[in-house]
TORROLO-480610 format. One line per 5 residues: number of its first residue (from 1); for each residue x, y, z of N, C-alpha, C. Coordinates in pm, whole numbers. Layout:
NUM = X,Y,Z,X,Y,Z,X,Y,Z | ... .
***
This chain:
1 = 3678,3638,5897,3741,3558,5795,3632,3514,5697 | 3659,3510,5554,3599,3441,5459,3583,3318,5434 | 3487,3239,5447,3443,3115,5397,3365,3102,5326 | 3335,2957,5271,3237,2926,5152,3095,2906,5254 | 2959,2982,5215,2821,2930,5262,2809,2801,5228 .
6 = 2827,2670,5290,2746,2585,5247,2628,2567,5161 | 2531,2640,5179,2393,2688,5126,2367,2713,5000 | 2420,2855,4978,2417,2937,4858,2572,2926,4773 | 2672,2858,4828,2786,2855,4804,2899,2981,4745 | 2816,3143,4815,2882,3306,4822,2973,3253,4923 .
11 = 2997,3389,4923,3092,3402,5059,3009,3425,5193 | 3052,3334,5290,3020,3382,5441,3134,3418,5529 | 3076,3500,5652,3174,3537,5731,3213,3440,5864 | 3324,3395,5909,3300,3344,6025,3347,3413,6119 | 3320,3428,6246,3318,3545,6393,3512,3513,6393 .
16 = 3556,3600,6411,3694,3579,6446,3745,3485,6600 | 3616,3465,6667,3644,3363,6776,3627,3240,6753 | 3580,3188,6600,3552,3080,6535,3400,3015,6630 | 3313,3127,6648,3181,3069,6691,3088,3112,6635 | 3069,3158,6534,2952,3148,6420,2935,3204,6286 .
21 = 2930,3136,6219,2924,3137,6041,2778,3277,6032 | 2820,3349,5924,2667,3417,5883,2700,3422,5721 | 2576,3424,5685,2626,3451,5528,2487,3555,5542 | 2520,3689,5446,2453,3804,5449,2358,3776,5296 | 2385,3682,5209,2346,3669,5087,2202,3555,5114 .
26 = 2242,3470,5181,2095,3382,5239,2070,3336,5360 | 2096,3476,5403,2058,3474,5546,2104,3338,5666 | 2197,3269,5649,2228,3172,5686,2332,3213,5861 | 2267,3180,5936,2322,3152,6053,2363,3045,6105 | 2456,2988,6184,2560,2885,6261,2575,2884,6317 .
31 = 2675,2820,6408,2781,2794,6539,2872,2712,6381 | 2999,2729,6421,3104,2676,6372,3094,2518,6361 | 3070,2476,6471,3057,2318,6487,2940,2248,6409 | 2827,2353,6361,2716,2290,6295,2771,2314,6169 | 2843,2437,6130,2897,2438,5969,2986,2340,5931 .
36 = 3106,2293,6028,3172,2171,6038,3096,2050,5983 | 2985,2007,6093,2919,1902,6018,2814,1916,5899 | 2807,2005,5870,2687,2035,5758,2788,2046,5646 | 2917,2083,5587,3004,2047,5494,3063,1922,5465 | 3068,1881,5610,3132,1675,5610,3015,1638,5577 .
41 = 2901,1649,5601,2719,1542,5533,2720,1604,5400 | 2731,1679,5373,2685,1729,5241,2773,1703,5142 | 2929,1725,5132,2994,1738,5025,3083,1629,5103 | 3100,1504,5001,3163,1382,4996,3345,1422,4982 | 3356,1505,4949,3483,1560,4944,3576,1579,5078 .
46 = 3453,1651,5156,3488,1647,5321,3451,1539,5376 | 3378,1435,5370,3337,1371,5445,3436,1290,5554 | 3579,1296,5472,3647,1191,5588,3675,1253,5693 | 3633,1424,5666,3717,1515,5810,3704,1463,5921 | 3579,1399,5968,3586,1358,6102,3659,1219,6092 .
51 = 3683,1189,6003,3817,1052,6031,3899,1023,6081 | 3948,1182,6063,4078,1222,6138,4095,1197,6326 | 3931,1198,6332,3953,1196,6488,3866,1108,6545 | 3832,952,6491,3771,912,6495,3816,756,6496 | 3960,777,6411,4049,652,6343,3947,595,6262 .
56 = 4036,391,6232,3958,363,6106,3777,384,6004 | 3787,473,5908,3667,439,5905,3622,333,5768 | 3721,277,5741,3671,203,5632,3594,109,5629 | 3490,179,5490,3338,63,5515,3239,95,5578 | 3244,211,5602,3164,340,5747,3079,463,5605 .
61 = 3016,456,5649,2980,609,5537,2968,705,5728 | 2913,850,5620,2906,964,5716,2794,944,5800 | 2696,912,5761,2581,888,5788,2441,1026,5799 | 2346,1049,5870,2304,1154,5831,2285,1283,5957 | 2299,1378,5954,2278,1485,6044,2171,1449,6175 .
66 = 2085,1373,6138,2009,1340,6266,2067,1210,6350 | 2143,1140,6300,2273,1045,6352,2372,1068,6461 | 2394,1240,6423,2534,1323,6492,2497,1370,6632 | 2323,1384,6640,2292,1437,6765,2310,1363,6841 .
***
């Protein structure tokens, strides 16, 4: 399946078992779950995705990738 690279913002591929992103244009490798959070930190647009499973977050920012570990 086609997705957006985070990165270079081409097209990447993700594995049809939904376990890892590659983009062939900048060399970008994944696991699904790290492309997940690397689109919610980066682009404010996604950020509430994990809201959804998280309940209220108002007044909460995302915070940063070394937070999530």
């Amino acid at each position: 399946m086609k997705i957006r690279c985070p990165k270079c913002k081409g097209s990447a591929e993700l594995e049809p078992d939904f376990s890892l992103v590659r983009c062939q244009d900048c060399d970008l490798e994944m696991t699904y779950g790290e492309y997940v959070r690397y689109i919610a930190h980066s682009d404010v647009v996604y950020s509430d995705i994990l809201g959804d499973y998280t309940g209220a977050t108002a007044g909460q920012n995302a915070g940063t990738l070394d937070e999530w570990d």
